[in-house]
C-alpha positions as CSV (number, residue, x, y, z in Angstrom):
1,X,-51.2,-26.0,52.2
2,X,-48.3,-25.8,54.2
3,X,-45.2,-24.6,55.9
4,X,-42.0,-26.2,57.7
5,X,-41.6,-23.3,60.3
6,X,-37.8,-23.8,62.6
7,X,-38.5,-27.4,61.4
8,X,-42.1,-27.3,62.8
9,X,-45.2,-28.2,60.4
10,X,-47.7,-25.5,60.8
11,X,-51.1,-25.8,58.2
12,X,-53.2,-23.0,57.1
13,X,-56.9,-23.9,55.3
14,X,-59.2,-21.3,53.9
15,X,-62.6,-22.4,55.6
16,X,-65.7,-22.9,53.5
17,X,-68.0,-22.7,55.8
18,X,-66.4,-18.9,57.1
19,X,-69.2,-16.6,56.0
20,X,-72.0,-18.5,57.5
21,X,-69.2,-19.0,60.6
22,X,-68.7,-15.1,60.6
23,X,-72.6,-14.0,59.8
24,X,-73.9,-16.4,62.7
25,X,-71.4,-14.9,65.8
26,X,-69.8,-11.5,64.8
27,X,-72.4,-9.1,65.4
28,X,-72.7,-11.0,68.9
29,X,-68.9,-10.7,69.5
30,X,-68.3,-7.3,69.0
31,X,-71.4,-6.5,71.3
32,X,-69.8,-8.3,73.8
33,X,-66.7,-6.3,73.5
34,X,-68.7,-2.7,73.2
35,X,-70.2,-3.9,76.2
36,X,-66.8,-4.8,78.5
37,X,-68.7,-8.3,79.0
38,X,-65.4,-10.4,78.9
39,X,-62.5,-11.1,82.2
40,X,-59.2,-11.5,82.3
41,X,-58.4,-14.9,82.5
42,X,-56.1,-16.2,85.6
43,X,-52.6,-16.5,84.8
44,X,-52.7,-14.2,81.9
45,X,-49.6,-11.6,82.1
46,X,-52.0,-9.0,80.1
47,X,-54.6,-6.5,81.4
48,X,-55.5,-5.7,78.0
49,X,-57.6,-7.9,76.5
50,X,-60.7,-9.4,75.5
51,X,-61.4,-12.8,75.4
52,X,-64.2,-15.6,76.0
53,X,-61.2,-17.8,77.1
54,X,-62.3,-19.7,80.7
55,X,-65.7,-17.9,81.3
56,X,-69.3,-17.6,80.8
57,X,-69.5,-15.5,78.0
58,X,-69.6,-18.1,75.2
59,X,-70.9,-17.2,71.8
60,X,-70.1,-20.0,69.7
61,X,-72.0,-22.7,72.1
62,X,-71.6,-25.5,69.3
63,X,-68.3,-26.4,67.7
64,X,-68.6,-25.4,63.6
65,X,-68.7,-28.8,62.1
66,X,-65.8,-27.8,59.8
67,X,-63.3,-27.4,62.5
68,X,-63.8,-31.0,63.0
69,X,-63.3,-32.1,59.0
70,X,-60.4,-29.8,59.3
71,X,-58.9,-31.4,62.3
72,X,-60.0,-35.2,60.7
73,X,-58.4,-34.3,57.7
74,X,-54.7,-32.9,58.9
75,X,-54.5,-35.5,61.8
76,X,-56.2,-38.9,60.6
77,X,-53.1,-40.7,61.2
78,X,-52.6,-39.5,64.8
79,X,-56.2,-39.9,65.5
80,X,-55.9,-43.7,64.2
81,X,-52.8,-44.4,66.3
82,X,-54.4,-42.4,69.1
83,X,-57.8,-45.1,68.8
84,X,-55.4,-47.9,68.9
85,X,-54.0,-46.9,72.0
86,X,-56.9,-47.7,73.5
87,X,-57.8,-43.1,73.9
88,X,-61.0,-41.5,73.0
89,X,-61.2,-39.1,70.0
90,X,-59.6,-35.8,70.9
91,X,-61.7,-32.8,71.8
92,X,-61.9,-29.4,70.3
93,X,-62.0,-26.5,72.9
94,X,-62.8,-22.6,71.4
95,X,-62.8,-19.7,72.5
96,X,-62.9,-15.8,71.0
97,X,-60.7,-12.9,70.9
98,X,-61.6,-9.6,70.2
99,X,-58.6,-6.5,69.4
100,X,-59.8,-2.7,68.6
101,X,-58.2,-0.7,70.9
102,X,-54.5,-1.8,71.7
103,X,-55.3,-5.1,73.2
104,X,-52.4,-7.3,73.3
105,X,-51.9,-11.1,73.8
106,X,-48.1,-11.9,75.2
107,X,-45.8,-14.9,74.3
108,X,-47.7,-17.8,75.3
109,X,-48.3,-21.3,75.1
110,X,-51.3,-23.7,74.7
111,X,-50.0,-26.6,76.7
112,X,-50.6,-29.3,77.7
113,X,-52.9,-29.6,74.6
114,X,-51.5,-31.5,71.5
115,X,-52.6,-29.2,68.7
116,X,-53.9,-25.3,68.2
117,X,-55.5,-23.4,65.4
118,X,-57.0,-19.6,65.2
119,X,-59.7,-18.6,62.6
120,X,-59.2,-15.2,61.5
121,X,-62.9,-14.3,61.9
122,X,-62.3,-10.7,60.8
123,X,-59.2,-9.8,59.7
124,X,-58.5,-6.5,57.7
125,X,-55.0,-7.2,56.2
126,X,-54.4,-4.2,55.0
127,X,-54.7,-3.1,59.0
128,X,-54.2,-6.2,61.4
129,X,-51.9,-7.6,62.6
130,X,-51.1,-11.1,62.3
131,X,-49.8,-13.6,65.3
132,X,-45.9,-13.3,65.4
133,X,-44.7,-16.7,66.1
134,X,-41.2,-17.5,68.2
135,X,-38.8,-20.4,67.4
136,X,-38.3,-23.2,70.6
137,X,-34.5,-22.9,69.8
138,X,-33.9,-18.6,69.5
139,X,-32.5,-18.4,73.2
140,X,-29.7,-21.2,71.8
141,X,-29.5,-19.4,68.0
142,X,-28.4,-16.4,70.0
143,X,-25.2,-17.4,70.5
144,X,-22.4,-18.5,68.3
145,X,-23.0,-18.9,64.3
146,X,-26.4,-19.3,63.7
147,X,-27.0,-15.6,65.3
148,X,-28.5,-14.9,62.1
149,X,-31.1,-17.2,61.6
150,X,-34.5,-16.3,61.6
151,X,-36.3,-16.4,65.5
152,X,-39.9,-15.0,64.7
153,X,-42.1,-15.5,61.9
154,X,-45.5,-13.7,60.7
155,X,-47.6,-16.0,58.3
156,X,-49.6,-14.1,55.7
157,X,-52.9,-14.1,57.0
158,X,-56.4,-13.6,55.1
159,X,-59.7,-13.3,56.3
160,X,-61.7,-16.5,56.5
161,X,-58.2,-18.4,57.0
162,X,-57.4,-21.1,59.6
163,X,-53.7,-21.4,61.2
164,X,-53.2,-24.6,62.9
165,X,-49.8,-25.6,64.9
166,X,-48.4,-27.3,67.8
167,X,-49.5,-26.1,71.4
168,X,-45.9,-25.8,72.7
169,X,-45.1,-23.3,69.6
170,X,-44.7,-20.2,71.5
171,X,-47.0,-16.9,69.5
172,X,-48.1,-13.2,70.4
173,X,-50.2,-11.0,69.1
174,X,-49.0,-7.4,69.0
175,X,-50.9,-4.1,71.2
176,X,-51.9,-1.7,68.0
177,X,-55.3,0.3,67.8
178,X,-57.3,-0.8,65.1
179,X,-60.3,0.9,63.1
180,X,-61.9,-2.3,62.6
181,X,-62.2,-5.2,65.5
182,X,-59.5,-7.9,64.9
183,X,-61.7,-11.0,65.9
184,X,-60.3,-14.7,65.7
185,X,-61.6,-17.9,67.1
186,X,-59.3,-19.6,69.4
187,X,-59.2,-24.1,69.1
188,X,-57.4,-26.3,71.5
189,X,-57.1,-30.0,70.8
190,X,-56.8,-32.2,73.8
191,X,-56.8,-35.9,74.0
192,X,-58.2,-37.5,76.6
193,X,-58.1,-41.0,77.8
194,X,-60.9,-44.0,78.2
């Protein structure tokens, strides 16, 4: 499935591999989290937040084979015309979140990479929060007659789901407090050349 957002093709896929996914690295996750293992990443306007994002503290050591299929199957086309430039295959890069107690991601970015995609690893939808995504063009829709169109969108999310979009589309995820951890895997594509 899925959906033109501000004229920008985003893809969501139930995974069906996600309880073998979720069985294998949650428990380990959450430990980390009880036990204040992960940084705060350089750069990163938050002081609120935990994430296996640029450290040492990787769970998931081996990239789940269906990211891959996933990533094959929505970009077979760019990957061809990637191979005929003479470009390796692109690379997957993950990393893990984890939200309980009003963490908080800001409006960011994951450029210079091509494509990104979050796996809601545990996601109670009756009580967390889904990324809020920003359209390129609001500061520009401000103004004049198209005040009124929409700048932010919140997909319906599901546990078990994946979200894949361009790097440059700017997201958040809201500070709220949680019962339940709010965990989601993190992918980067890159491309890289020969």
């Amino acid at each position: 499935m899925h959906r033109d957002l501000f004229g920008i093709r985003i893809f969501k896929h139930e995974l069906e591999t996600h309880k073998e996914i979720k069985e294998k690295y949650l428990k380990e996750i959450i430990s980390g989290y009880e036990n204040s293992i992960y940084n705060i990443p350089f750069g990163w306007e938050t002081s609120n937040v935990h994430t296996s994002f640029a450290s040492n503290n990787q769970i998931i050591k081996d990239c789940p084979e269906e990211y891959k299929k996933i990533f094959d199957h929505y970009f077979s086309e760019a990957k061809e015309v990637h191979e005929a430039l003479g470009k390796n295959k692109y690379e997957l890069n993950y990393w893990h979140n984890v939200c309980k107690n009003g963490e908080y991601q800001e409006c960011h970015h994951h450029m210079p990479n091509v494509y990104s995609a979050i796996h809601f690893l545990q996601f109670d939808e009756s009580e967390h929060h889904a990324p809020v995504f920003y359209d390129p063009s609001r500061m520009l829709k401000t103004i004049g007659v198209h005040r009124h169109l929409a700048q932010k969108f919140t997909p319906d999310i599901m546990e078990g789901d994946m979200i894949i979009f361009p790097s440059y589309l700017e997201h958040s995820v809201p500070s709220l407090r949680y019962n339940k951890h709010r965990v989601t895997i993190s992918i980067n594509m890159s491309l890289s050349t020969l």
